[in-house]
KOLPANU-277236 format. One record per residue (C-alpha): x negated, y, z negated; residue in one letter. Coordinates in pm, whole numbers, plus 50000, padded with zeros to 5 digits. Each point is the difference from the previous one (the first is absolute). Layout:
XYZA;...
END
This chain:
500005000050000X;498575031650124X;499615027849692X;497825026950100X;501415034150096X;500705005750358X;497745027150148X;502625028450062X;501064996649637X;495975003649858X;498365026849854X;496415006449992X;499364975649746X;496095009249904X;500845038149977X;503254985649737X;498094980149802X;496515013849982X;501695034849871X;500724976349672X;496274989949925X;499435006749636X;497615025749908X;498005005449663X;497965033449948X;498434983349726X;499474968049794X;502284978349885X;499114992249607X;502584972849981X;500214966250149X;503625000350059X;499315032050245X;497354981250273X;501254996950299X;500894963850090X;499324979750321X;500894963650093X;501074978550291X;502774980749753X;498094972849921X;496725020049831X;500125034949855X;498025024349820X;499875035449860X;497025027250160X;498265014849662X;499565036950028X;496384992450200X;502024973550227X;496754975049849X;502554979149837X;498095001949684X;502935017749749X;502614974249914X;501254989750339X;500134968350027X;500154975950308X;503144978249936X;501684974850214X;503544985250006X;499364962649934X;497695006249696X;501314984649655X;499234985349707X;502354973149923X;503884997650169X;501594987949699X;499124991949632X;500684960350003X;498214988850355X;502204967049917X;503245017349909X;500345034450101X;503085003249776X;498444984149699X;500965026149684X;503025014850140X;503604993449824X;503154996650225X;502555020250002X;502784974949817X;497224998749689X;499365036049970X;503914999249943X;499664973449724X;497335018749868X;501955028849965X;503434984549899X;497604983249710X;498865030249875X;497475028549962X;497024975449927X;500774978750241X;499815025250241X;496755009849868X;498514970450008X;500824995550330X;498505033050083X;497184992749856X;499084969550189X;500465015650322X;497865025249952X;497184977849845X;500134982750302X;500155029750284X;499695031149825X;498085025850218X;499334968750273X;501295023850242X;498125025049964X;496704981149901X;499314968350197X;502214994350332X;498815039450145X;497994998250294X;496585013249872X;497585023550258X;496954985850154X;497465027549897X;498365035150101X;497675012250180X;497735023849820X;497735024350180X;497895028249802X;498345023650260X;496305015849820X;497855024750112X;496585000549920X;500544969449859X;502195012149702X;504234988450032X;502215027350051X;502984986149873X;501044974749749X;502924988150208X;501514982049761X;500525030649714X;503075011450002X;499225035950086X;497435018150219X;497015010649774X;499495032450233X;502415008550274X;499494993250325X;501155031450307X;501625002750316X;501774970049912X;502794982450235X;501194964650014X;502714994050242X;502084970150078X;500704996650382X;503244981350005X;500474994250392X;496264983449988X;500174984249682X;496645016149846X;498545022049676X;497495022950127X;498255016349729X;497675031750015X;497885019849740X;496605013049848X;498674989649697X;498695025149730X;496425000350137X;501025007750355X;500114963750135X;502874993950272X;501944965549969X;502744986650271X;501774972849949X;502834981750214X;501544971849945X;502954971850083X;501204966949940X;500314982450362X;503484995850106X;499644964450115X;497194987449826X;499084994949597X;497425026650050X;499205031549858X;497465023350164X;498255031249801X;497805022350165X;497835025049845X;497815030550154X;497805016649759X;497545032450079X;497855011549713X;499445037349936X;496605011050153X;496844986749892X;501954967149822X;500874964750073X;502944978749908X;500884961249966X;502764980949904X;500434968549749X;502964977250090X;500934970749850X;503644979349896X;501254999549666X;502984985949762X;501205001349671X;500624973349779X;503415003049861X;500144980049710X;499715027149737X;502575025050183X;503125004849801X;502244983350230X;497444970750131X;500424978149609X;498734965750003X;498434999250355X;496584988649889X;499334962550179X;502745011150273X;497785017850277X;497014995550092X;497675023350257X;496495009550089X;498605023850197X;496814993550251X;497425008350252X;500214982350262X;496715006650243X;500654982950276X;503195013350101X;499045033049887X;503205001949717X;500565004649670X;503234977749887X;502204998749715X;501394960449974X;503344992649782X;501664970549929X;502864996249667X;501884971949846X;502345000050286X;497494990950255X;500165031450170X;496725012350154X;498985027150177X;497095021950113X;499015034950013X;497155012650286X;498435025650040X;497275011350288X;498185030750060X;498945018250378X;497905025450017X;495855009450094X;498014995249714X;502204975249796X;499054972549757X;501534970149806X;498115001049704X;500784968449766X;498535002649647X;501594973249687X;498435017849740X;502185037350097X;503484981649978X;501855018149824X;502854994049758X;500705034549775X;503245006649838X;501745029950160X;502555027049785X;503045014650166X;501805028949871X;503944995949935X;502065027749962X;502935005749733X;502155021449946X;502435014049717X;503855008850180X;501075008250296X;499085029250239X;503015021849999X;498745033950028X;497214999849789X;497004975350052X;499744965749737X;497345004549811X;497424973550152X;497504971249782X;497504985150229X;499074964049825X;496664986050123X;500564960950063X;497224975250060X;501344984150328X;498104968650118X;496244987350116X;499555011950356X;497854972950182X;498275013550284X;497624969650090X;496744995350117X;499985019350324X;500015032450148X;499495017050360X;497385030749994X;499085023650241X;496865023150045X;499965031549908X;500375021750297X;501245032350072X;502844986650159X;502114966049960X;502594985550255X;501344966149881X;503074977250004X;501144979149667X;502404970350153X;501894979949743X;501914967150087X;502164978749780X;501234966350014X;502224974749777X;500174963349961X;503705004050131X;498665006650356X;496614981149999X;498594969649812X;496885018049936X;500805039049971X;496145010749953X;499334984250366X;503005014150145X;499445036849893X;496114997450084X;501064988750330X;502565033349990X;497125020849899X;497794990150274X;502585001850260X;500375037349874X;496835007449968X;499224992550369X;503325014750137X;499105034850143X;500765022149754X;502385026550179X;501764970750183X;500914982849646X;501265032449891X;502005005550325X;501404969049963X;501195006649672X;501255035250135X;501904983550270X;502534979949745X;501145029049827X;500255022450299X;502734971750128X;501314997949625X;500975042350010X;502014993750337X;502714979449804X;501935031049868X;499425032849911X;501795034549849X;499405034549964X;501895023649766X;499405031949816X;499244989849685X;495994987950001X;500524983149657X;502514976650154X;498734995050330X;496374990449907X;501584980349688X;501704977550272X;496924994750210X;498154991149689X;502244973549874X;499614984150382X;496545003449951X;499584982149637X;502234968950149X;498144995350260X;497164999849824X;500934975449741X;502614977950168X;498664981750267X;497874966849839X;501094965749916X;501475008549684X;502595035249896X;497745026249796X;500585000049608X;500795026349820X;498155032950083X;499514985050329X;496324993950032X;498925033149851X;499545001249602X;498935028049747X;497614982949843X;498284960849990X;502294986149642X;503615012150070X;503054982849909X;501945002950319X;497694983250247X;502504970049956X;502074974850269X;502995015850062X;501845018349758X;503155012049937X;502355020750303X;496845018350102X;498414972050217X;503645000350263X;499885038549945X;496914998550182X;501664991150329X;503395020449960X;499085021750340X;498274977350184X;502794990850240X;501295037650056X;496225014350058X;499984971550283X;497124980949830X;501724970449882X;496754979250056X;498405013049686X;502994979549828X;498474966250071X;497474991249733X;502715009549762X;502184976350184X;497254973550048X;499545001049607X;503674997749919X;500074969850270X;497204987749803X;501425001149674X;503384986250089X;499094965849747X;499825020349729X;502295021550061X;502624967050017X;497894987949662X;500945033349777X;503684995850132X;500614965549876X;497594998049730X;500255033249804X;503985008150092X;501294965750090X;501065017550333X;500254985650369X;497975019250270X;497055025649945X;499015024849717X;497515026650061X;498705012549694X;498865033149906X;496264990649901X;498494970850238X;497024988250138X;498834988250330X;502354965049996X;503405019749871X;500244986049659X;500585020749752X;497235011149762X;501125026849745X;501284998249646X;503695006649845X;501075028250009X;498575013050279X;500644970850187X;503725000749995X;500355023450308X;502134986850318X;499525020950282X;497584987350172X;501904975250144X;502785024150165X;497915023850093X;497254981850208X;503104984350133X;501385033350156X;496405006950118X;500704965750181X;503455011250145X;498485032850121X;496934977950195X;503194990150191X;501905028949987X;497125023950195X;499044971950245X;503164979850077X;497464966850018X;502784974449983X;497174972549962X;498405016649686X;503765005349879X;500504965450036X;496634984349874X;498365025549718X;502815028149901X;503044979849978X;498774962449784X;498605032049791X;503135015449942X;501764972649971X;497834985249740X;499985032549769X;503765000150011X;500474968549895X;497395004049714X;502525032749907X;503154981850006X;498094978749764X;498825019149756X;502845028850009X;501755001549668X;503875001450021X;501255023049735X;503904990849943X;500765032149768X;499015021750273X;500834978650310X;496254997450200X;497074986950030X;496835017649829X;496464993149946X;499394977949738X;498055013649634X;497495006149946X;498955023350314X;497585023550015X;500425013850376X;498735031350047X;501085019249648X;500454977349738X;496584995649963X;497664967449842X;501965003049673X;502794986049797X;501975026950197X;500204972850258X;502574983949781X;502045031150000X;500515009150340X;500964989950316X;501075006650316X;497245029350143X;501355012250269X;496894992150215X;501064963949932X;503175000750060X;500055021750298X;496954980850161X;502114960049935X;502905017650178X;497945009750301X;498244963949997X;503804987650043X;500975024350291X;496234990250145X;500824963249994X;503925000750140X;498815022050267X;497084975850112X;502284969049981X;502865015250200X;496935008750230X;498784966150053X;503504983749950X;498834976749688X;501174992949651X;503615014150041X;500654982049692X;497405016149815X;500405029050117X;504054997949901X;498494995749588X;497495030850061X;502775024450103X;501744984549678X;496725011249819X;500115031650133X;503565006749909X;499374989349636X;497165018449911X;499485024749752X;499325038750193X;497575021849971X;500385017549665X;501445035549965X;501185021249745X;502995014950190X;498095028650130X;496604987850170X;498714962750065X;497314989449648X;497494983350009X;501484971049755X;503324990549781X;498715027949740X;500915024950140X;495955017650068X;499125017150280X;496115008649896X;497924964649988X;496644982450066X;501695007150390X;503065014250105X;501044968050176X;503465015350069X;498265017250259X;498684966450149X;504034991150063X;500565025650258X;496784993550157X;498814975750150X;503174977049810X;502715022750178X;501794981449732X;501945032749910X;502195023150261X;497585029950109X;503765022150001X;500304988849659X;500665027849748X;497914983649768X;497434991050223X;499465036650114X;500205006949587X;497234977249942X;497355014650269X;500615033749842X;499984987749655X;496394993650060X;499185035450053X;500475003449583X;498104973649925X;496654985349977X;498184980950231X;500204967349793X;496544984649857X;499254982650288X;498705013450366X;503074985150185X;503085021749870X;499035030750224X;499764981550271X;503164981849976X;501605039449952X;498735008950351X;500634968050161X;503755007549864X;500625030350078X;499044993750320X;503304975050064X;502005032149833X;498545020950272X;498735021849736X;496865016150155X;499435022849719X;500024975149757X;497824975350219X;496945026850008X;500695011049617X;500014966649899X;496814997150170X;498335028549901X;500364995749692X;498864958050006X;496695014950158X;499355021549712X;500734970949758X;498364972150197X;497965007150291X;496184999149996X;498375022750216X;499434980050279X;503444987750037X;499654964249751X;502784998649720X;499244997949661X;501744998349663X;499235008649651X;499285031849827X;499295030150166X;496145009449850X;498155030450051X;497134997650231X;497815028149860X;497924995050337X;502915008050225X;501725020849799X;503314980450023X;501984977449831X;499784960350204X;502004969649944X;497494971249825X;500754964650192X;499854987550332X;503014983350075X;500195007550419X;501904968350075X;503845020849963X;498875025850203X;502334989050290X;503305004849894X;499335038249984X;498774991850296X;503554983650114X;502095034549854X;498155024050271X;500594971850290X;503294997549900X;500785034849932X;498815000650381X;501754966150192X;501564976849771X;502444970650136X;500704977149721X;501914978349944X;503025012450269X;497595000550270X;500685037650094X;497555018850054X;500055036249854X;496725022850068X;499595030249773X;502514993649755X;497765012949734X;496335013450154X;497865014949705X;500125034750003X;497045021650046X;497635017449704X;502205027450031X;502944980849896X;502095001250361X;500374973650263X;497375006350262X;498544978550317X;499714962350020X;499194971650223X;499384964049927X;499784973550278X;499474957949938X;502665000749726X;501374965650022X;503534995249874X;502264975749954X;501184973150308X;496085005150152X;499945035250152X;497185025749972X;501635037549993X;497955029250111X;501785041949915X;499185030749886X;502225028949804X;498295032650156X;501745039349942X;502685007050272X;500245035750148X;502175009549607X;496964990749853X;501924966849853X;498314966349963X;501534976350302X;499344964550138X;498895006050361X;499884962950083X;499984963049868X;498194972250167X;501024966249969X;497364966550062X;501524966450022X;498164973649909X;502884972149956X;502235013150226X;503055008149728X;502695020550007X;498865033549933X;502055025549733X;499075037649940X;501285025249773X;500295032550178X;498245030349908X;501855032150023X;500924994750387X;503185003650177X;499574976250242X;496874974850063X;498414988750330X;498214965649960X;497634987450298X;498134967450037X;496085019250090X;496614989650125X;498144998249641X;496925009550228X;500995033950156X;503385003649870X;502615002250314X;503234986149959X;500214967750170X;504124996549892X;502385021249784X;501464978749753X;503504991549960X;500345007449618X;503245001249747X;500195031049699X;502304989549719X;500245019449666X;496625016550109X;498074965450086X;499254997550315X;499344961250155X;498414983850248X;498504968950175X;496235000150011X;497784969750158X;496694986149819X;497285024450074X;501465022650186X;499865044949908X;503015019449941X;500105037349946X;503495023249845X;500355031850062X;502395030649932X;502134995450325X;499635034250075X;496105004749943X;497864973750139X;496695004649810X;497325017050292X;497094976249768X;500794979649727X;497265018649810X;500575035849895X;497285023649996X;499675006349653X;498214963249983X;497285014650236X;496515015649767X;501294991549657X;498645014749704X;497884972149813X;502694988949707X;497875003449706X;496304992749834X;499854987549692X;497045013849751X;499664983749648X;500235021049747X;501705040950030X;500565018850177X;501964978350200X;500295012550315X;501114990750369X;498715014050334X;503045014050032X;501875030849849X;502424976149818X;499284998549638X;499664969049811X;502734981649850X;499494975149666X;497404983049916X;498554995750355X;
END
């Protein structure tokens, strides 16, 4: 099936995306602000010298420690569902009890032991005269450095990184991570000031984690070392745990001059400090006050070997990295040698252009421009981070493969609704392909998945649980474990796979037994409740509010869960009466559906559970208008509860201002779309477009407040609001263009374009809203690409009557008008598979389907760490961007 954009609906896609490079005027001092590259299956952050040497680590995908906590029964320690009842029908201490042993067996095995772990660094101190500049690995620059800028080139995939040292020397430094290979390629240029020489030490390096806070009881479970090895000119770091897994880290250095120097007595193994920050309360006008707490960390091991170069007054050389598991080769350390050596022998610019060449295809999938730069580069980012982290054998873990520093707790398997969130716009930005190692993995983990349903909840079909590892069984303690989303929600993920592509043969062999298996594990486990008449989730359950506590006990019914089993339902009827199967099945799921309990409300607005709240952990209400559409959109209350929001906090997670926007934009509410925005960036955003959460900390070096962790992997359903606020089409399959654009700084509707928007029954849609001779925003045009050859419905802009030709997707001409039929301002028509349609205002043909005002754009925006924060433009700066 054909997906790119045909040529008379493209834009200059390297002027688009290069204007949203991101820029910093100085250094970073955090780890959680380098700029991150990856080809999905390896990633890594650029320190503020782009020498790798600062915290950024090289991680890969298919890196863990263990999948589960009892190799020969993965569900060893867990109670079922019917005994947590007994428990709690025979008592407080029972329940205790049972508590307790739960958590003695998997307490903090989440967080601790599945994670995939990183490979290792590559550390490289430039010296002059001998004597080392920098200690890359402090935490802040012992002098500063000038005429700093590092800049991330999105449509090439590469950091660049330019400045001069305090005694005059000059350092470039550019760097990528190969789009189709496991390799990473750093190269530096270095000119001493006159009179001097400079060389450069580089070497691999890795902690070991077993005195980190969140690495407990490791010792005896991984083992590495790290070693010269002469004749293939390398240094290696080689892993192996108590799971079996291998793999190997290599590195190689280019350049005149350069040396493998291999020494046992210099390995070194020195304990390294990290500074954590505190703080007392919350930023709310006035700064926390701030307690920096000095931590010893770990050993860093950083072997027996290093490369060295001469001193000379000028250096030129290239660090290449490869990386290879035991999952793809039987012996990793030959496999990435033989990587390294096929690099190093590749011309250099052609392995680079080669790289170059992937994501210049990648950027001709979709693409938008709109006033706001915020917005517009926020979008391009978020296609950016997928693509860099989603396209290996296995999905990316929390945080993706980017992580703040080497012992965090969230480097996990999959956790909670954040893992599906990661792929909530891939269908509608038309890359749908950055789904599948997410699907692969669910595929995967389909045996477990079947185990937790009969095991834990005495179910039929499949349960998904919020915390698993690599084989889908589930892995975290009561409470926390009590959380039953995951199941609907990866199945309406599923549905839309269908939905965007019409691929009856994936419908009928991957989305559908899915479905169909997670409803039947629902109708299982559904608690009818004769005093009020429905079905409800089952106590305890934690969803998304209640929270790893005894609250589980107390409430029920979030509206996340509720709203999201409903949809499941409508997903699975739908698909059978699709494929014409299960009529009988499907008879009991529209009983299901009739039966059970609604989305909670207090009258006025929808909550976000039977109390009554409307402030939580997340304002999953918000989640039931989008993407559930499990609520009417004309709703009074559904209006009530978009607005509502405006009053209220953002939650204490990073997902409730996203779900605002995403809302607001099925209410049409533009204003409330780029308010509820606005205001998420100031709350969440790092500076170069990653999400966080936590407290917002001073930053005495930028002179702003910053959020504190790295949690990039729900970027995407802010993502979703602006694409939807632009062309959305679910679930009725019309397709409505501009129903809520953001609105410009300046708080007004201004220009847009997007084209590549895929919708709903496999079309791509190409338009623009441009000022009429008034002065007024107006749709001059909306182009239509069939891939599937459906019937094709449009909501009409403000038009009095529409034209609709069949065109040459090359030049444009109309090769047939188009018999088409307008009821209740819908207009419909017959389209065949691949073919171009174009609709029109019948009086005003468009003379180009491109307005002017495209041509010579301003660049959008720079972004500078630190204040002022400023833009190339006249536009001043909104939030914390």
């Amino acid at each position: 099936m054909k997906k790119g954009i045909a040529p008379i609906f493209q834009g200059d896609f390297a002027a688009i995306v290069r204007r949203q490079d991101i820029v910093y005027r100085q250094p970073p001092v955090r780890n959680a602000d380098y700029l991150p590259l990856g080809n999905g299956d390896v990633g890594m952050q650029i320190d503020p010298f782009g020498s790798q040497g600062m915290g950024g680590w090289i991680n890969k995908v298919d890196i863990w420690l263990q999948r589960h906590n009892h190799p020969e029964n993965p569900l060893a320690g867990f109670a079922t569902l019917k005994e947590w009842h007994e428990a709690r029908a025979a008592g407080e201490d029972a329940l205790k009890k049972l508590l307790a042993l739960e958590e003695a067996e998997n307490d903090h095995f989440p967080s601790q032991n599945v994670r995939p772990r990183v490979g290792g660094r590559v550390a490289s101190v430039l010296s002059v005269e001998g004597e080392a500049l920098q200690n890359i690995t402090s935490p802040a620059l012992k002098e500063p450095v000038t005429d700093y800028l590092q800049r991330l080139n999105l449509y090439d995939a590469v950091c660049e990184t330019e400045f001069t040292w305090p005694q005059n020397s000059r350092t470039q430094a550019r760097s990528y991570v190969h789009s189709n290979k496991n390799v990473t390629c750093m190269r530096f240029r270095d000119w001493a000031a006159r009179g001097k020489q400079v060389s450069r030490r580089i070497n691999l390096e890795r902690y070991r984690w077993e005195k980190g806070k969140w690495s407990q009881g490791w010792e005896g479970r991984e083992e590495f070392q790290i070693r010269g090895d002469r004749d293939n000119q390398a240094i290696l770091v080689e892993y192996s745990n108590v799971s079996g897994l291998k793999y190997a880290l290599a590195c190689t250095v280019i350049g005149a001059g350069t040396s493998l120097e291999i020494d046992p007595a210099k390995t070194r193994n020195e304990p390294v400090y990290e500074y954590t920050t505190f703080s007392k309360g919350w930023v709310d006008g006035e700064p926390p006050e701030v307690i920096r707490e000095q931590c010893l960390s770990w050993p860093l091991v950083q072997g027996d070997a290093a490369f060295v170069t001469e001193p000379a007054a000028a250096l030129d050389i290239t660090v290449i990295t490869a990386i290879v598991t035991s999952e793809e080769a039987a012996d990793p350390s030959a496999s990435a040698l033989s990587l390294l050596q096929e690099a190093r022998h590749a011309d250099g610019e052609k392995l680079e252009a080669d790289h170059r060449a992937w994501w210049h295809r990648f950027w001709m999938n979709s693409f938008l421009e709109i006033e706001d730069p915020d917005f517009e580069t926020y979008w391009y980012m978020q296609n950016y981070l997928t693509a860099s982290s989603s396209r290996g054998p296995n999905a990316p873990p929390i945080c993706q493969l980017w992580q703040q520093q080497a012992d965090w707790p969230w480097q996990g398997g999959y956790w909670d609704f954040n893992t599906p969130a990661m792929y909530i716009s891939i269908q509608s930005t038309n890359h749908p392909e950055l789904g599948d190692p997410f699907w692969k993995t669910v595929q995967r983990a389909m045996p477990g998945f079947r185990a937790n349903a009969r095991e834990l909840y005495g179910a039929r079909g499949i349960f998904m649980p919020a915390t698993y590892g690599h084989e889908g069984y589930e892995i975290a303690p009561a409470y926390w474990r009590f959380r039953y989303f995951n199941t609907f929600l990866t199945g309406m993920l599923q549905y839309w796979r269908y939905l965007y592509s019409l691929d009856e043969e994936l419908l009928a062999l991957e989305v559908y037994p899915f479905l169909k298996d997670a409803c039947r594990f629902y109708e299982d486990f559904l608690e009818w409740q004769p005093d009020l008449n429905c079905y409800s989730v089952p106590l305890p359950s934690c969803s998304l509010n209640e929270e790893g506590s005894e609250n589980s006990w107390k409430v029920r019914n979030d509206a996340f869960d509720v709203a999201g089993i409903w949809r499941l339902f409508h997903c699975a009827i739908e698909a059978s009466e699709r494929l014409d199967r299960d009529a009988q099945m499907r008879q009991g799921w529209r009983q299901m559906l009739q039966k059970l309990a609604p989305v909670p409300s207090n009258g006025k607005e929808f909550t976000i559970n039977e109390t009554g709240a409307m402030e939580g952990l997340v304002h999953t209400n918000l989640a039931a208008i989008f993407p559930m559409d499990a609520v009417d959109t004309r709703d009074p209350k559904t209006i009530a509860t978009v607005f509502a929001q405006g009053e209220l906090g953002m939650g204490r997670q990073c997902f409730t201002g996203q779900m605002w926007a995403a809302s607001a934009a099925w209410i049409e509410g533009s204003d409330i779309l780029t308010k509820a925005l606005h205001r998420w960036f100031q709350r969440h955003v790092f500076p170069h477009g990653m999400v966080g959460e936590g407290e917002i900390l001073p930053i005495p070096e930028y002179g702003r407040g910053g959020v504190t962790m790295l949690i990039n992997e729900s970027g995407p359903w802010a993502q979703a609001a602006i694409t939807e606020g632009l062309c959305r089409s679910l679930y009725d399959g019309i397709i409505r263009v501009f129903s809520a654009p953001p609105l410009s700084q300046g708080g007004k509707p201004g220009p847009a374009r997007f084209g590549g928007i895929r919708t709903v029954n496999a079309f791509l849609v190409a338009s623009e809203q441009v000022p009429d001779s008034k002065g007024q925003m107006s749709v001059s045009f909306i182009g239509i690409q069939s891939l599937a050859g459906a019937v094709c419905r449009v909501a009409l802009p403000d038009w009095e009557e529409v034209k609709v030709d069949r065109v040459d997707p090359l030049g444009g001409g109309v090769l047939e008008p188009i018999q088409a039929a307008i009821e209740e301002g819908v207009v419909t028509f017959s389209t065949v598979e691949n073919e171009t349609y174009l609709l029109y205002p019948a009086a005003r043909r468009p003379p180009r389907l491109w307005s002017e005002c495209w041509k010579d754009r301003t660049p959008p925006w720079r972004q500078y760490i630190g204040l002022p924060q400023r833009r190339e433009t006249s536009r001043p700066t909104q939030g914390a961007w």
